[in-house]
SELO-543121 format. One line per field, with one value per residue (C-alpha): residue number from 0; x, y, z; residue in three letters. Coordinates in Angstrom, 3 decimals. Example, Ala and Ser with C-alpha at 12.3 -4.5 7.8 and 13.67 -1.06 7.14 Angstrom:
% residues 2
nr	0 / 1
x	12.300 / 13.670
y	-4.500 / -1.060
z	7.800 / 7.140
rest	ALA / SER
This chain:
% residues 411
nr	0 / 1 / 2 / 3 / 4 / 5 / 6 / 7 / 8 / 9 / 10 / 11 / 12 / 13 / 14 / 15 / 16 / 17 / 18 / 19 / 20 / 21 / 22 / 23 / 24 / 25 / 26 / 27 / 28 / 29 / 30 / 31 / 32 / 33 / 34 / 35 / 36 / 37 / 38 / 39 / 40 / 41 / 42 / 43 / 44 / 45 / 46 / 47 / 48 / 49 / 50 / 51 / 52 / 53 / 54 / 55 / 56 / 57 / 58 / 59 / 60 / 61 / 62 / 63 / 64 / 65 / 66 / 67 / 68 / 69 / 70 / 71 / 72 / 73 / 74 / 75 / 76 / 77 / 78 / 79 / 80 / 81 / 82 / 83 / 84 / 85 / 86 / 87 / 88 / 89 / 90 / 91 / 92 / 93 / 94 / 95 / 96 / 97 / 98 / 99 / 100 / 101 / 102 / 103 / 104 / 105 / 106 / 107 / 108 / 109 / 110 / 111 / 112 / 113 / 114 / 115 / 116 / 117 / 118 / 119 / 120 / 121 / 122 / 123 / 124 / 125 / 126 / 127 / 128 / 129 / 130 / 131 / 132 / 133 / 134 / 135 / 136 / 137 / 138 / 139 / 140 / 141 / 142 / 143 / 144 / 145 / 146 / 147 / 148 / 149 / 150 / 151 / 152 / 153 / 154 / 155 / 156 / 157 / 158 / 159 / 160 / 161 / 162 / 163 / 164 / 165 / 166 / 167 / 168 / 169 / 170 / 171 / 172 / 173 / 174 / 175 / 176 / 177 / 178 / 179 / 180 / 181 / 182 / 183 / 184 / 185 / 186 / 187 / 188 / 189 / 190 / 191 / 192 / 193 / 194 / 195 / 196 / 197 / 198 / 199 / 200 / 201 / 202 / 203 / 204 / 205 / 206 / 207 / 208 / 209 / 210 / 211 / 212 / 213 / 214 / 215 / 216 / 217 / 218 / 219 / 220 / 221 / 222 / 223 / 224 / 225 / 226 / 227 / 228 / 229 / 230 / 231 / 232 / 233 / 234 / 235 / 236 / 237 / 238 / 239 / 240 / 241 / 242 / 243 / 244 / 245 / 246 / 247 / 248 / 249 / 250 / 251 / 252 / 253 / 254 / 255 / 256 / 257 / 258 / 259 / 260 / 261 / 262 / 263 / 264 / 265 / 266 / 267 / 268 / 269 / 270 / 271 / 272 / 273 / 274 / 275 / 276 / 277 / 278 / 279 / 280 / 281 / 282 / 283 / 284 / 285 / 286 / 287 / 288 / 289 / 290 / 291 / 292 / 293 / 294 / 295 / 296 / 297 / 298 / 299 / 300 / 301 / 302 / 303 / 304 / 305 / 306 / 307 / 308 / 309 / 310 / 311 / 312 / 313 / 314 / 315 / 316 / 317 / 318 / 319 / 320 / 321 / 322 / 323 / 324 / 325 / 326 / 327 / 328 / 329 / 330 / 331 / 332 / 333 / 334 / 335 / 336 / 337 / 338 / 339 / 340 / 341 / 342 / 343 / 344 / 345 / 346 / 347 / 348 / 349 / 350 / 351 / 352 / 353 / 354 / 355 / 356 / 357 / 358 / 359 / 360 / 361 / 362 / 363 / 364 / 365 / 366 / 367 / 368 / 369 / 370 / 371 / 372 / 373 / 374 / 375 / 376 / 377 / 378 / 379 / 380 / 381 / 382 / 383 / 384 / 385 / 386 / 387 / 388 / 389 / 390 / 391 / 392 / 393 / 394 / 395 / 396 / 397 / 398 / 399 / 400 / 401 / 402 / 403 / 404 / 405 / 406 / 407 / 408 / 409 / 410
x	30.721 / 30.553 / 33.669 / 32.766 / 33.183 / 36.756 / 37.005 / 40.061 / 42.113 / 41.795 / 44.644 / 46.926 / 45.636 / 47.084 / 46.860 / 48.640 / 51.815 / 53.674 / 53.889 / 54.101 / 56.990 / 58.335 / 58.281 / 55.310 / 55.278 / 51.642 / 50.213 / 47.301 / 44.884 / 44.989 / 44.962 / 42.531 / 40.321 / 42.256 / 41.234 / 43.530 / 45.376 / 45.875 / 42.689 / 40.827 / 37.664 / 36.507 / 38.376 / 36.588 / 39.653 / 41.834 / 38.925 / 38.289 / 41.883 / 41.779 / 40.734 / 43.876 / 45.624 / 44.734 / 44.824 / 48.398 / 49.399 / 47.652 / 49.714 / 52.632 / 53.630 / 56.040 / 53.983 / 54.775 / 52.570 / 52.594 / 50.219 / 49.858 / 48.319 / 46.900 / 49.055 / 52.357 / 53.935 / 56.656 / 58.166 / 58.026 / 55.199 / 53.942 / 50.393 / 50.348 / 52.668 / 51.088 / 51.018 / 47.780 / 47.066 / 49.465 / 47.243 / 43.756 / 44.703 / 46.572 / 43.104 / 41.619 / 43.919 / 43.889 / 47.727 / 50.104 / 51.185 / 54.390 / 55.935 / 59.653 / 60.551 / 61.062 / 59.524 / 63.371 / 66.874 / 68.631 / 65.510 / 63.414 / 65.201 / 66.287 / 62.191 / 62.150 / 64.294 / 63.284 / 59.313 / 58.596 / 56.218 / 52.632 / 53.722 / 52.630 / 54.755 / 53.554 / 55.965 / 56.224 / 53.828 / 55.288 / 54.270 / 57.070 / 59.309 / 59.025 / 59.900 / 56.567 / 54.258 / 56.583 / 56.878 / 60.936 / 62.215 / 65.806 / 62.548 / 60.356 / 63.737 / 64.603 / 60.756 / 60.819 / 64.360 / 61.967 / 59.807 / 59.839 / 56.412 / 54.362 / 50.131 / 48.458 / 45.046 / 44.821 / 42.377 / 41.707 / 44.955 / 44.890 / 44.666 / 47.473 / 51.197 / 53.238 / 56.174 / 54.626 / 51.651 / 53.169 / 57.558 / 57.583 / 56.260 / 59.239 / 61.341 / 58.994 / 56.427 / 52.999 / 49.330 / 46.230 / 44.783 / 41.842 / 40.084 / 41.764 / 40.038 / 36.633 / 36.465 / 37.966 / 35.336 / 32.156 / 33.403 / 33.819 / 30.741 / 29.116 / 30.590 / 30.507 / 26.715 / 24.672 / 21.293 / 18.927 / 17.487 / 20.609 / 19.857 / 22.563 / 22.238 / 24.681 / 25.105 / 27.771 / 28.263 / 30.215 / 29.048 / 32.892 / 34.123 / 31.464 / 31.095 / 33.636 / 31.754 / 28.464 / 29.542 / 31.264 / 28.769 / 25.567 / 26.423 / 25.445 / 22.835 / 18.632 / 18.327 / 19.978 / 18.846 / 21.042 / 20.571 / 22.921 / 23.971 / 25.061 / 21.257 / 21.642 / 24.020 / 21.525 / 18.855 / 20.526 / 21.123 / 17.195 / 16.359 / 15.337 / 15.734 / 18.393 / 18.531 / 21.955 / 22.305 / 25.966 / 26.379 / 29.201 / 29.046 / 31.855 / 29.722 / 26.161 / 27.214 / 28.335 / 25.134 / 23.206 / 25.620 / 25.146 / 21.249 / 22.049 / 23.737 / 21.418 / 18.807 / 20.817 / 21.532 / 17.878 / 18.433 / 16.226 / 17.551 / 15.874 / 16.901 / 14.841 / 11.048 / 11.555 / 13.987 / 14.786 / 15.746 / 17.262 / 18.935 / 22.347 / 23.491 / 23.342 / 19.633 / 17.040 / 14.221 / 11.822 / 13.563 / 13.911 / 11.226 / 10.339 / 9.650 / 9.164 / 11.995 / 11.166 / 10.151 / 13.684 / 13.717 / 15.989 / 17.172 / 17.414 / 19.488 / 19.156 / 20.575 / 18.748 / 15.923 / 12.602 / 9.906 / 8.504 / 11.831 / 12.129 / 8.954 / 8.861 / 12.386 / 12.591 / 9.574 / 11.542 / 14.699 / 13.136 / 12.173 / 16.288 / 18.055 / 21.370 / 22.115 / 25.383 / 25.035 / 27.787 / 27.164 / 25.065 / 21.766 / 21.777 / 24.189 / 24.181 / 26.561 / 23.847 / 20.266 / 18.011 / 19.119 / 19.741 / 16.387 / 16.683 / 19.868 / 18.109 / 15.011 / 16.203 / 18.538 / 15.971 / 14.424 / 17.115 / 18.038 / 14.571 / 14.279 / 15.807 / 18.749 / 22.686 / 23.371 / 27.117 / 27.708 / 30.714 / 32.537 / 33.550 / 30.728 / 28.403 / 29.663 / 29.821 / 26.672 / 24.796 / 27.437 / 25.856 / 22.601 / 22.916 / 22.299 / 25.316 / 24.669 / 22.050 / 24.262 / 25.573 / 28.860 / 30.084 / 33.297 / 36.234 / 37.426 / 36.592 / 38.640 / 40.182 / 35.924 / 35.188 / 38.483 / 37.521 / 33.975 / 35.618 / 36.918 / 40.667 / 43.774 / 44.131 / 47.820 / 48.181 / 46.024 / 48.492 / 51.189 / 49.972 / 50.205 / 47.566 / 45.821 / 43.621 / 40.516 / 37.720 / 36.779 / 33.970 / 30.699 / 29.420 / 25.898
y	-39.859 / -40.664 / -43.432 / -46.895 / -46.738 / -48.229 / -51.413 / -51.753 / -55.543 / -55.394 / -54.695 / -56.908 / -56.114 / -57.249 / -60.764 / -60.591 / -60.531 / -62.496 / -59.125 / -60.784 / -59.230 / -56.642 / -53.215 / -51.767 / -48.372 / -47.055 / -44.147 / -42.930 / -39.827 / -38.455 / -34.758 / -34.096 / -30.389 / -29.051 / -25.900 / -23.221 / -25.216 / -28.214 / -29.954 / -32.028 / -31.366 / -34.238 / -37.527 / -39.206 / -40.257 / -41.469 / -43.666 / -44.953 / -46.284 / -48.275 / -51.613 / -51.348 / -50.522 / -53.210 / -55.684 / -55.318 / -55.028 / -58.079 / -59.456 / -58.596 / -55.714 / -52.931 / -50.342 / -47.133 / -44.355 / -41.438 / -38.661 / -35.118 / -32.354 / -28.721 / -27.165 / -26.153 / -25.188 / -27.355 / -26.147 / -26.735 / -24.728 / -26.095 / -25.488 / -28.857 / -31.251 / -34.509 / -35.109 / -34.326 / -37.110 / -39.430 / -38.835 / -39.514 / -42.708 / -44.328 / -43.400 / -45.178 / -48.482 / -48.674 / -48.333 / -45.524 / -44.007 / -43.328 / -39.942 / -38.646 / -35.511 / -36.211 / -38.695 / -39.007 / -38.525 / -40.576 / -39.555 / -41.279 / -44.646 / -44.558 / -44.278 / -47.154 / -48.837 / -49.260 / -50.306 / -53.695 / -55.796 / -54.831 / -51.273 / -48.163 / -44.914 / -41.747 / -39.741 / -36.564 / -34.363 / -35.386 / -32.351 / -30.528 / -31.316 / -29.658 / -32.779 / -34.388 / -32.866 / -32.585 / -36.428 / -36.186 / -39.503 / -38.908 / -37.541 / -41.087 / -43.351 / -42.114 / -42.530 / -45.947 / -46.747 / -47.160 / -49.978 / -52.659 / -53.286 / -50.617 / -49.810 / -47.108 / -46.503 / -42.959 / -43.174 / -39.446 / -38.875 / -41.259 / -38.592 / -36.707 / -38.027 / -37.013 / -39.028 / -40.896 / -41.999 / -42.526 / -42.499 / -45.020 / -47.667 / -47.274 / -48.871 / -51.269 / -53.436 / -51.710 / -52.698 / -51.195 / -51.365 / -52.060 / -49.023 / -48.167 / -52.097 / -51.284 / -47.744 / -49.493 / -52.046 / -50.198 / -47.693 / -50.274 / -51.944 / -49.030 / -50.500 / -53.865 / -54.590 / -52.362 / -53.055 / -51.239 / -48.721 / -46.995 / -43.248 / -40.672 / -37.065 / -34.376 / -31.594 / -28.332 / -25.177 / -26.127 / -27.381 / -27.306 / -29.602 / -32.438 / -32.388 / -35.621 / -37.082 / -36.687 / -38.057 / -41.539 / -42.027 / -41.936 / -44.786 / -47.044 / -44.871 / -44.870 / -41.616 / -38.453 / -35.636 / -32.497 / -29.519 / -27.065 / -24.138 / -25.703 / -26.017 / -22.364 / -23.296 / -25.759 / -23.573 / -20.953 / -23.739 / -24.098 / -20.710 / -19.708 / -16.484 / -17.458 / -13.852 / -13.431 / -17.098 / -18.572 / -19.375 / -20.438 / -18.751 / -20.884 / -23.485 / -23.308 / -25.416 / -27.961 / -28.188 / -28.430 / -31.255 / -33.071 / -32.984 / -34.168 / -37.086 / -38.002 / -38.267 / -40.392 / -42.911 / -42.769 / -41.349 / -39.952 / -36.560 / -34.022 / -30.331 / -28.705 / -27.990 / -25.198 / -23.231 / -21.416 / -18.112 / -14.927 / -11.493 / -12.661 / -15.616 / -13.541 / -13.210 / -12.667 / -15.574 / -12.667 / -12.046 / -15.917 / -17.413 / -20.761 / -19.763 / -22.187 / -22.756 / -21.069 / -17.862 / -16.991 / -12.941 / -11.188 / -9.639 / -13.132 / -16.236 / -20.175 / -21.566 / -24.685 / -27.070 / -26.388 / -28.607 / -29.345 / -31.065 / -33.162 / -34.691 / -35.250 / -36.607 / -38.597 / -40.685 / -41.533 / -42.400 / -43.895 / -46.996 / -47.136 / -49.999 / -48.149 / -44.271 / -42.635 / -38.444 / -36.437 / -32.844 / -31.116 / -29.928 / -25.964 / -23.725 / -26.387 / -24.189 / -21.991 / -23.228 / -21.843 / -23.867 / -27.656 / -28.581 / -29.725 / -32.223 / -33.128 / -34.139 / -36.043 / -37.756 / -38.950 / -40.199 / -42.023 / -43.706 / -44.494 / -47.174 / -51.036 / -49.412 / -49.281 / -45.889 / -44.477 / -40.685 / -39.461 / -37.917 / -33.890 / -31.808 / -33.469 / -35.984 / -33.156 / -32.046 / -35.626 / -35.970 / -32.561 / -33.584 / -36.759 / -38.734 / -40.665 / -43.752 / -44.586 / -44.798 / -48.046 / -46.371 / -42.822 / -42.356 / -40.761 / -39.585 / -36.082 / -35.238 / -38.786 / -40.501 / -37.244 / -38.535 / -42.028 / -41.636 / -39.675 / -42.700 / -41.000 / -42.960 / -42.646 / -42.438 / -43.687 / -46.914 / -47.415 / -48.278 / -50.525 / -54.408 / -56.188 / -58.781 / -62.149 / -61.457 / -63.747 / -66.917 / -66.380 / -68.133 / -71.283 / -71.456
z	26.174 / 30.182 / 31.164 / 32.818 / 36.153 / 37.427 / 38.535 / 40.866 / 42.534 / 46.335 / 48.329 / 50.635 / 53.941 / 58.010 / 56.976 / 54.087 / 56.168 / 58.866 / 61.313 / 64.814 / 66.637 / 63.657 / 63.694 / 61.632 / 60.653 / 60.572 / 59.001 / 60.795 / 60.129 / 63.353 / 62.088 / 65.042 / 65.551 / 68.281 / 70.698 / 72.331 / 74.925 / 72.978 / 73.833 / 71.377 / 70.804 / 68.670 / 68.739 / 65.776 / 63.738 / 66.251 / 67.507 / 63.872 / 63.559 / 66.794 / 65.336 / 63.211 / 66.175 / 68.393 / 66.246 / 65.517 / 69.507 / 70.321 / 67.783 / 69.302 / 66.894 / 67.575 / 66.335 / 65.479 / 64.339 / 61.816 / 61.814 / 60.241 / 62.475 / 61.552 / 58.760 / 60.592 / 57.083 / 57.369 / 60.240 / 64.107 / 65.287 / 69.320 / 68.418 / 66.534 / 68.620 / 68.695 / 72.404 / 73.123 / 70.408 / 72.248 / 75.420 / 74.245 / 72.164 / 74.917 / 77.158 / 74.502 / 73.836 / 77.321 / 77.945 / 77.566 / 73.977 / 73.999 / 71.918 / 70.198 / 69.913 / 66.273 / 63.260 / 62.133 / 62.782 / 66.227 / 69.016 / 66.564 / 66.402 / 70.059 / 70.809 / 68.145 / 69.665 / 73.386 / 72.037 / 73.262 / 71.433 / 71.730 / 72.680 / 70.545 / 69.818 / 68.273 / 66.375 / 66.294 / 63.421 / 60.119 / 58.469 / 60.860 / 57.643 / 54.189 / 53.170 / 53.972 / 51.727 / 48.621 / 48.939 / 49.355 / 48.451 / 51.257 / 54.163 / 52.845 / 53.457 / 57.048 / 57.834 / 56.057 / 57.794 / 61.042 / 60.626 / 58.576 / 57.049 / 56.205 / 56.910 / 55.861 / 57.441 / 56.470 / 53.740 / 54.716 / 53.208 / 50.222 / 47.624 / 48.533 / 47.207 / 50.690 / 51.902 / 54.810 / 52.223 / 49.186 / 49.465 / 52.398 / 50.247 / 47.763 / 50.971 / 52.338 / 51.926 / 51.710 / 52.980 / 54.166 / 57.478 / 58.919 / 57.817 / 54.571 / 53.634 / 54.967 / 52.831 / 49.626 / 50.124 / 50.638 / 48.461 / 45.297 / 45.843 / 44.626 / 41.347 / 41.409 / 42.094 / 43.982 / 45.132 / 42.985 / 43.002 / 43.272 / 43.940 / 44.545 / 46.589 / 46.070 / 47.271 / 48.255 / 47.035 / 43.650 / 40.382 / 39.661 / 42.564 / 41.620 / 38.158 / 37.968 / 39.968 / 38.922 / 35.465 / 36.497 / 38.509 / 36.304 / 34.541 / 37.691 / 38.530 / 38.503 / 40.042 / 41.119 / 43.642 / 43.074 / 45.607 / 47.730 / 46.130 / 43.374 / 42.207 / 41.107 / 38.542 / 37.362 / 37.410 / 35.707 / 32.915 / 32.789 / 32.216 / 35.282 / 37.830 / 40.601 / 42.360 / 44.134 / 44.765 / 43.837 / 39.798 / 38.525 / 35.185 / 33.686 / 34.550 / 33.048 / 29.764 / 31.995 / 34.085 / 30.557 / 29.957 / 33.406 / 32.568 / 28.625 / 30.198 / 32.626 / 30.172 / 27.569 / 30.339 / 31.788 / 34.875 / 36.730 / 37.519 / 40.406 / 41.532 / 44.200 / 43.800 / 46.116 / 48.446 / 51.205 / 50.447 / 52.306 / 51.709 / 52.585 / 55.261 / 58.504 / 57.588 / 60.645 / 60.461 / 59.912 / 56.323 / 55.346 / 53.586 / 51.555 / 47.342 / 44.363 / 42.509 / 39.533 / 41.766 / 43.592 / 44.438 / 42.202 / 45.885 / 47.301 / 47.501 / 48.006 / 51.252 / 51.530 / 50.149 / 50.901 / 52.807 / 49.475 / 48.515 / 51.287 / 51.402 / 47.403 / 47.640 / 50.901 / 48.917 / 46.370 / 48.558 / 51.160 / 48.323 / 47.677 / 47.159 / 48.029 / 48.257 / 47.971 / 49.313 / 49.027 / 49.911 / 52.040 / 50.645 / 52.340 / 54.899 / 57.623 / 59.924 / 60.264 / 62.047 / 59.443 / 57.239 / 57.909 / 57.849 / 54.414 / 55.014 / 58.146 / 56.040 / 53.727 / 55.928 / 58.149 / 54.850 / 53.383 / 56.661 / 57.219 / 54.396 / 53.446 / 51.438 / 52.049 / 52.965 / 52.087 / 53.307 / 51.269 / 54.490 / 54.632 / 55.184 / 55.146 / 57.517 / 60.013 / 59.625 / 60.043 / 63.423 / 64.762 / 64.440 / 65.687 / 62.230 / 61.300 / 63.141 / 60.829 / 57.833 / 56.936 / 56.099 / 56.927 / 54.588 / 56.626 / 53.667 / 51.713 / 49.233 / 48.800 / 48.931 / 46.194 / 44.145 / 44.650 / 43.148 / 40.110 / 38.894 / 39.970 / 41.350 / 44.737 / 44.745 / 48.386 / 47.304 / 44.299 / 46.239 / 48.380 / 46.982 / 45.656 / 47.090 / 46.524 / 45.283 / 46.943 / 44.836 / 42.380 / 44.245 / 42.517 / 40.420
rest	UNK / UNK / UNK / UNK / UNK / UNK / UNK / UNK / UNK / UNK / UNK / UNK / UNK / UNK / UNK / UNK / UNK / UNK / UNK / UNK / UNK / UNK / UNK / UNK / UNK / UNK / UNK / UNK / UNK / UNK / UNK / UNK / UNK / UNK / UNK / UNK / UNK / UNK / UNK / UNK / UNK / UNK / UNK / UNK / UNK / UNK / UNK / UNK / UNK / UNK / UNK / UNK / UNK / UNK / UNK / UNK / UNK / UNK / UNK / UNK / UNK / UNK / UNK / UNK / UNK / UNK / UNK / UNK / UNK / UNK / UNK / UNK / UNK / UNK / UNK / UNK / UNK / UNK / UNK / UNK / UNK / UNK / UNK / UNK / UNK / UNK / UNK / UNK / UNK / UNK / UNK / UNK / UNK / UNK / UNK / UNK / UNK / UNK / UNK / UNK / UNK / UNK / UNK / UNK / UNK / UNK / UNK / UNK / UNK / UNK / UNK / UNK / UNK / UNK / UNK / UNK / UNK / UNK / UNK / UNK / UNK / UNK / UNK / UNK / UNK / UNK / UNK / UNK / UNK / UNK / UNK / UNK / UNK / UNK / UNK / UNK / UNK / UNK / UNK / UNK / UNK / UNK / UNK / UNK / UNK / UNK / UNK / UNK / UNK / UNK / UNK / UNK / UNK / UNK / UNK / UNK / UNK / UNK / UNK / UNK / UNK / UNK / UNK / UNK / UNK / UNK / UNK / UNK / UNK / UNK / UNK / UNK / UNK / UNK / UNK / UNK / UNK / UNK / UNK / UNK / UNK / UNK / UNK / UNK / UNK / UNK / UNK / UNK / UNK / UNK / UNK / UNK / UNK / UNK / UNK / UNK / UNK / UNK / UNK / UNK / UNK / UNK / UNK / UNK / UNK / UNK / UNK / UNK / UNK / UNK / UNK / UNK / UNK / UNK / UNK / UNK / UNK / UNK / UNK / UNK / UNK / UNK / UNK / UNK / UNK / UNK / UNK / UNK / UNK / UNK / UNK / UNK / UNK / UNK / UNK / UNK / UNK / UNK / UNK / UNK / UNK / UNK / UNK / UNK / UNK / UNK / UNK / UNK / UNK / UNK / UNK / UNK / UNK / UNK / UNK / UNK / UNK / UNK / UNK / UNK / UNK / UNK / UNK / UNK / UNK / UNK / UNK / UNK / UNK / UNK / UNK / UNK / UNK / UNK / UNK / UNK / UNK / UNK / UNK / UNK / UNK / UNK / UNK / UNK / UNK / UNK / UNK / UNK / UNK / UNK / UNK / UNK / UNK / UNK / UNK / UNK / UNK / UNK / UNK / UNK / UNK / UNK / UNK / UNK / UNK / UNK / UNK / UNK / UNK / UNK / UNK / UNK / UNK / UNK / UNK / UNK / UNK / UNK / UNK / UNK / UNK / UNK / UNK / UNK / UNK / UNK / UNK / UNK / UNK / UNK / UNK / UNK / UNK / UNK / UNK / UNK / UNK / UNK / UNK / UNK / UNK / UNK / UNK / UNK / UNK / UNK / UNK / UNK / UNK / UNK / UNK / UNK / UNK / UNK / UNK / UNK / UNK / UNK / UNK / UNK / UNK / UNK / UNK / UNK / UNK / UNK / UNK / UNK / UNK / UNK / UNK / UNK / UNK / UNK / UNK / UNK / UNK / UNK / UNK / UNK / UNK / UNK / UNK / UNK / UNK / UNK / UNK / UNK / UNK / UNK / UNK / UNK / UNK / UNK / UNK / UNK / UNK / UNK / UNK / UNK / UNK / UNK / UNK / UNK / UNK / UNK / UNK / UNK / UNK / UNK / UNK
């Protein structure tokens, strides 16, 4: 039996409270790709929480900001101090981000304490602190004992229970920001009343890591276009030969399931018509080749859609009401094989519909070839967009209050 899909109140958001002049402690994703020296080499997420960020300083807000950065362990480790951070988002607000040495104890509230309003400070990596990721209610308090309003833009983060994304808001009064909002938003509608037809591509290497997803979504769905590795799993489930592609063996009965359900709920349900195949990743071009998909090697495996897909499915998705991918469709680190994400991307952006990319991987494969602008909405979420679309509480969305929900429209 597949579960309704979750219908969930909207949340109190930056004009939910009066915030002029407070301190507001705000929980940013800023957990940046850094390079040996320190220097960033993509600034994506601290550029998607400026609108939060600006709003509140012209406001008048004494803002302070939490981030994670890298995986230090809990412990002080130089290679992920936040300066670095600090310097490119003051570049980008346009005036100087100031830092502490520390995201609690006395440097902390002296920083706090000399912030004038409008001014931003950037604590130091919260993750610097065991305490952080095993959500320590005395570690939440002296974070909380900062500000006195809470925001949390990281919807990155939302899936994970850790003291600056979950404990603060047992000490103060919790909204979203800016972008926490606009992913909750385009994220529900998905729910609530999408434009039809509404088609779904997924993708990755993991029948496993999707499988919640593929079943709380179908009951919204008209179609679904399953490919990446995972497709071997699938066609294992069918029967057919999958050479030395990944299977999960655990698997199979699932896949069978995945297809039973799709077919109860009449939707219509698409693996590859044919692949790209090689010996092994590292594969010269000589030794990669395009085969049916009921005619994989036995000394062969699948690393991406073939042109046969693409063309067959971009058809179909190009007619879309609204698509939601999640996943990319082959090995799209590698050249030889992103011509199949590439495809179908071009195909799904190329229609009428609302296009949502589901963030993670795929995300940075439509941003390296230049293909995310023509989503509507590229999620900068992974794990919490994949836990979203499971139908799964997003603990860091829990806490948060609820807000008004828009009056009904009149007949």
């Amino acid at each position: 039996m597949v579960a309704a899909p979750t219908m969930l109140p909207p949340k109190a958001g930056l004009d939910a409270l009066p915030l002029e002049g407070r301190r507001v402690l705000v929980r940013e994703d800023f957990n940046v790709p850094l390079e040996d020296g320190g220097r960033i080499r993509d600034d994506l997420r601290i550029r998607l929480g400026l609108p939060t960020l600006q709003e509140l300083c012209r406001r008048g807000v004494r803002v302070i900001c939490l981030t994670h950065l890298g995986r230090p362990g809990g412990r002080v480790d130089d290679r992920f101090r936040v300066a670095p951070v600090a310097q490119r988002l003051g570049e980008l607000l346009g005036a100087p981000v100031q830092t502490a040495p520390d995201c609690i104890g006395p440097v902390a509230a002296r920083a706090v304490a000399t912030l004038l309003p409008g001014q931003v400070l950037l604590l130091e990596n919260v993750r610097f602190h065991p305490g952080e990721e095993a959500n320590d209610p005395a570690f939440a308090a002296e974070l909380a004992a900062l500000g006195e309003v809470f925001v949390n833009d990281a919807f990155g983060t939302a899936h994970r229970a850790h003291a600056s994304t979950v404990g603060v808001a047992a000490y103060l009064p919790a909204i979203a920001g800016r972008l926490m909002e606009a992913e909750l938003t385009r994220l529900q509608g998905l729910f609530e009343d999408p434009a039809r037809p509404f088609l779904a591509v997924v993708g990755g290497s993991k029948l496993s890591t999707k499988v919640g997803l593929l079943l709380h979504l179908m009951p919204r769905l008209d179609g679904l276009f399953l490919g990446g590795a995972m497709a071997g799993t699938f066609f294992r489930a069918a029967g057919l030969g999958t050479g030395t592609s990944l299977v999960e063996e655990a698997q199979v009965d699932q896949a069978r399931d995945v297809v039973r359900s799709a077919r109860e709920l009449g939707v219509d349900l698409r693996l590859p018509l044919d692949v790209v195949v090689a010996p092994h990743r590292e594969a010269p071009v000589s030794q990669i080749e395009v085969r049916d998909a009921a005619d994989i090697p036995a000394d062969r495996m699948l690393l991406d859609v073939g042109p046969q897909t693409v063309a067959a499915w971009g058809a179909v998705l190009a007619t879309a009401g609204t698509v939601i991918w999640n996943g990319p469709l082959g090995l799209y680190e590698q050249a030889p094989f992103r011509a199949g994400t590439e495809g179908v991307a071009r195909a799904v952006t190329g229609g009428r519909a609302t296009t949502i990319c589901g963030g993670g991987d795929l995300a940075a494969a439509l941003r390296a070839a230049g293909l995310a602008g023509g989503f509507t909405h590229v999620s900068s979420g992974g794990g919490a967009t994949l836990t979203f679309l499971e139908g799964k509480v997003l603990p860091a969305v829990a806490v948060l209050r609820d807000g008004v929900a828009p009056p009904a429209a009149r007949p």
